[in-house]
N, C-alpha and C positions, 0 to 999 in steps of 0.2 A: 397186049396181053389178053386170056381170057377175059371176059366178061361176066359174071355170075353175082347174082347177089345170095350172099351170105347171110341169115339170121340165125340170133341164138338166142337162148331165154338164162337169163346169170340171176342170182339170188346176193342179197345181203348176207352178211353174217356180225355176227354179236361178239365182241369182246369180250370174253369172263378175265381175261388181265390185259390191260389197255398197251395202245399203243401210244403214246402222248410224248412227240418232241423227236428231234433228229440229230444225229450225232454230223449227219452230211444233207445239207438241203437239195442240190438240183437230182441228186439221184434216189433221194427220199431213202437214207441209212437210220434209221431207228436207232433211238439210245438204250432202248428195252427189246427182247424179245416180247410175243403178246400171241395168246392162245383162245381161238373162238370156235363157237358152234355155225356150222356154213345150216342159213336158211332155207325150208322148203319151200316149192312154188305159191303158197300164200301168199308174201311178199316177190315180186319179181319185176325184172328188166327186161323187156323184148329189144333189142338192137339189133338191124339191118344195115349189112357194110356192103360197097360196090366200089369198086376201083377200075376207072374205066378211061379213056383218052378222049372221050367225047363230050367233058365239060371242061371250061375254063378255069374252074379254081373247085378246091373242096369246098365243102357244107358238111356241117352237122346242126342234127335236130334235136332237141329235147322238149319232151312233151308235145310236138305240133310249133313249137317255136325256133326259129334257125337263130343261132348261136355267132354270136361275133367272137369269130376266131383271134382277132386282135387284142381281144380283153383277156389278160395276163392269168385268170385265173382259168379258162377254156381255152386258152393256148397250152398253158401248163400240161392240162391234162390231153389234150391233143395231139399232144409231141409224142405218143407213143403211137402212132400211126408214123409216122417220119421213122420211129426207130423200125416199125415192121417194114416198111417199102425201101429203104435203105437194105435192109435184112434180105428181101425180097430180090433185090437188083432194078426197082422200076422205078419211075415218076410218075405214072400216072395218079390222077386226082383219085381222091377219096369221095365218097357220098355214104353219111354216118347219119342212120334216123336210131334215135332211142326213145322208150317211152315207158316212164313208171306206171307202177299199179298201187304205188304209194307216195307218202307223200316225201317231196325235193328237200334237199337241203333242211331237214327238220329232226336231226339227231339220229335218222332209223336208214345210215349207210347205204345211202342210194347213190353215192359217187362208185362204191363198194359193189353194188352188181352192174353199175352199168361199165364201168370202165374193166371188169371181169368176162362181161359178153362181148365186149366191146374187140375185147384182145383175144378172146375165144372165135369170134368169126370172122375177125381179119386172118388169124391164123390158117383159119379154113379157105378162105378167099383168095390167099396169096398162095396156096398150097407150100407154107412154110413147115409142117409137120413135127412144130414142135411137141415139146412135154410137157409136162405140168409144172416141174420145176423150172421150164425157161421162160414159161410164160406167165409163171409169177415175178419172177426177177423182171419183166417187159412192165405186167402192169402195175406193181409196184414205185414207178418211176412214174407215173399216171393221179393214183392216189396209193398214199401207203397200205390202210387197209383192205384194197382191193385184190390185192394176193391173195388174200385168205380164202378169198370168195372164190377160185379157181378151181376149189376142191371140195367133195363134201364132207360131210363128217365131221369129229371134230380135227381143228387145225391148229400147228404152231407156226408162226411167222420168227425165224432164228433171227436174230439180230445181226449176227456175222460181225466180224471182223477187219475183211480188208477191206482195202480201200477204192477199189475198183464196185464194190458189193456184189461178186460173184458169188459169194456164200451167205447172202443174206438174200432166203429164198424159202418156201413153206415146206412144209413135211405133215404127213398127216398123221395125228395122232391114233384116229380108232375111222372106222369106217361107219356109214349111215346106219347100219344094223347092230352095231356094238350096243346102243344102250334109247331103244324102241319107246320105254319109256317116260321119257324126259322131253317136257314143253318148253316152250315161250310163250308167254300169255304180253302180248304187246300192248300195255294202254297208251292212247293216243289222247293225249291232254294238248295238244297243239299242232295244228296244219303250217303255221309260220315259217317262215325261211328263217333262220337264224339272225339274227344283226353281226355276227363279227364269226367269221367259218373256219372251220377245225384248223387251216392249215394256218391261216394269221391267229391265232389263240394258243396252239401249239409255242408258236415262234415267239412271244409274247412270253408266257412262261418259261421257257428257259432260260432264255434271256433276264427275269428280274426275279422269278421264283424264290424267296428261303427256300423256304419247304421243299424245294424240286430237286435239288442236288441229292435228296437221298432216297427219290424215290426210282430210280436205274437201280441197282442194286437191290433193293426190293422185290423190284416185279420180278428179277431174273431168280431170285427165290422164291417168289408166290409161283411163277411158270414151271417150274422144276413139283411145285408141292401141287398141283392144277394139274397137271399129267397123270400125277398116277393116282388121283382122287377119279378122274376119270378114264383112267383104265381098270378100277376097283371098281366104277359105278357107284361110287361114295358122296350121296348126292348132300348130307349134312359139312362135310368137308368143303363139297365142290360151293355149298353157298357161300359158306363162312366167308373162302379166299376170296367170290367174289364181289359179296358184300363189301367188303373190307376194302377190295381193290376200288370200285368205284367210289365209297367215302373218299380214299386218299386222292383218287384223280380230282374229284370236284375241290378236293381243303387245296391242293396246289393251286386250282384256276382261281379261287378264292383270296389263296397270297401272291397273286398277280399283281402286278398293278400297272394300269387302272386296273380293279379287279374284274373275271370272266364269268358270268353267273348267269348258266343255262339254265339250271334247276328255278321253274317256276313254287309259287304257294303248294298247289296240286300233286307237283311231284315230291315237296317235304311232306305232304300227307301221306302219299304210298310209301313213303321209307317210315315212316310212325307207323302205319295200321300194319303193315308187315312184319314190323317187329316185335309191336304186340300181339300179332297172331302167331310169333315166333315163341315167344313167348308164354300164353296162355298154353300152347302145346308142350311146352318144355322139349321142342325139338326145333328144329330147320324143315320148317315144312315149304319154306317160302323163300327166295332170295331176289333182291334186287339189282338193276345193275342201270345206271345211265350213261350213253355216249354223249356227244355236244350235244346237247337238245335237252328240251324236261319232258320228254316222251319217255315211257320207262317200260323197262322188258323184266316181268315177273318169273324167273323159272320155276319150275316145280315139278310133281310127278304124276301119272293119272292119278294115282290113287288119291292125291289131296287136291284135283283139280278143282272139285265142287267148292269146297271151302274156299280158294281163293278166292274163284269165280264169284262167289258171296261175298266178300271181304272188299272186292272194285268196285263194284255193284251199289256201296254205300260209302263211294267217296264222291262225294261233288266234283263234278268239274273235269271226269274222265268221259272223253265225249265219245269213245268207243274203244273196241277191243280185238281183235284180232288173234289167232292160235298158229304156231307155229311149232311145227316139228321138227326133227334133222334133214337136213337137206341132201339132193348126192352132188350135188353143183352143178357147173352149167351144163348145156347141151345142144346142140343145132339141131332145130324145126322146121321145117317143111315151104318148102318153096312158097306156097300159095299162103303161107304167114306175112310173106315179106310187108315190109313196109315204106318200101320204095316202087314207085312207080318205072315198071322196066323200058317204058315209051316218054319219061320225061326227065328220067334220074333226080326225079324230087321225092318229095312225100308224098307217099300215095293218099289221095283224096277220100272223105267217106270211110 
């Protein structure tokens, strides 16, 4: 087959109603729809794909380190290359280098863009020509989240119905231009890899949850009431739901058991001084939201960005900050980006 290597640059995206638990494990079927904002390049994933006859086995890289395809949790996610080259009609091997610009496995959805570039430039590399809906349903089966990230703007990920999950696939709600100005203010209260990761914590709560059984039906109304808060630009609505949304994800991890408690000291502080800044104002000027991780994503609007920005500024123990706007999602880069060496099919060196 050709030869070419493929890079793409994929962004995280943010939850404002979670996706948490699976109706169907190996095809990753959501028991909830879940609606986010796709990231600008502030946050990003560069991934270089090459599929070629000329090495003995696949490689992939993350971060400068090559990945053992055998460990069950980067097999998981690896198998959507098998479903592309099936897709494809080849065998030849794969060579996958990725490399954050943030930090790994630390709540801030970095399985989420990389496995969205990921699927974005093998698409390109196999000349499979899909869309944007088939290639969320691809990388979806990768990480669940990671669909979202296929798109900019903000996104819903539909839960669907059958059983095959052909209808459980993204749609986009509003486009990167729809609503110019609304942030994410990311404070990074931890570099850490997590000790117990989204997909075993996930699986864990539904499995012994109380509290979990009644939150499916929930989000499938906070989703519905999330829609059209942001297609009004109704940013005191759109906190509320999402405030609200991440208390109830965390009170379910909480009635785990053993119980799941991402949220450190630091991040109970930014849900207090946020409130009371919510407060003092007698408006939503501010909203919180956390994924697995106590790294916390403030939204807000220019016009209240100062105050926040004040408000982080005097919490101990936020060791930095980060600004993020709407994102358009991913997109292929330029040859001379790659990150594969086209004379060793490794990682390019330096």
């Amino acid at each position: 087959m050709d030869e070419n290597i493929v890079t793409a640059i994929g962004t995280p995206n943010m939850a404002l109603i979670k996706y948490w638990g699976k109706r169907e494990e190996k095809l990753i079927l959501p028991m909830n729809s879940s609606i986010s904002m796709t990231f600008d390049e502030t946050f990003n994933t560069k991934t270089s794909v090459l599929f070629t006859d000329r090495v003995p086995e696949d490689s992939f890289y993350i971060n400068g380190v090559r990945q053992d395809l055998s460990d069950k949790d980067i097999m998981e996610r690896f198998a959507i290359i098998d479903i592309m080259r099936r897709m494809a009609g080849t065998t030849s091997k794969a060579v996958v280098v990725s490399e954050n610009s943030f930090p790994t496995a630390a709540g801030l959805a970095s399985s989420a863009s990389g496995i969205a570039a990921m699927v974005f430039a093998a698409n390109s590399a196999l000349k499979l020509g899909l869309g944007t809906k088939e290639l969320s349903i691809i990388a979806r089966q990768g990480s669940g989240s990671s669909c979202r990230s296929l798109s900019g703007g903000f996104v819903k990920w539909e839960m669907g119905s059958k059983d095959d999950g052909s209808d459980s696939c993204i749609r986009q709600i509003a486009g990167p231009g729809h609503w110019s100005d609304i942030i994410d203010i990311v404070a990074i209260v931890s570099k850490s890899k997590k000790k117990i990761s989204s997909r075993a914590g996930m699986k864990q709560t539904v499995a012994n949850s109380i509290l979990y059984k009644a939150r499916p039906a929930y989000a499938e109304r906070a989703c519905a009431e999330m829609e059209e808060a942001i297609l009004k630009k109704d940013f005191e609505r759109l906190g509320m739901l999402m405030m609200k949304d991440s208390n109830n994800l965390h009170a379910v991890m909480l009635d785990t058991y053993p119980p799941i408690l991402y949220l450190n000291d630091v991040s109970k502080q930014i849900i207090s001084s946020v409130s009371e800044l919510n407060e003092v104002e007698n408006k939503i000027v501010a909203a919180y939201t956390f994924d697995a991780g106590p790294n916390a994503n403030i939204f807000t609007l220019e016009k209240y960005r100062s105050k926040v920005e004040e408000l982080l500024s005097n919490i101990e123990g936020i060791e930095s900050t980060r600004i993020s706007k709407v994102g358009n999602g991913p997109r292929i880069i330029d040859e001379d980006a790659s990150l594969i060496d086209p004379s060793t099919f490794k990682i390019k060196s330096g």
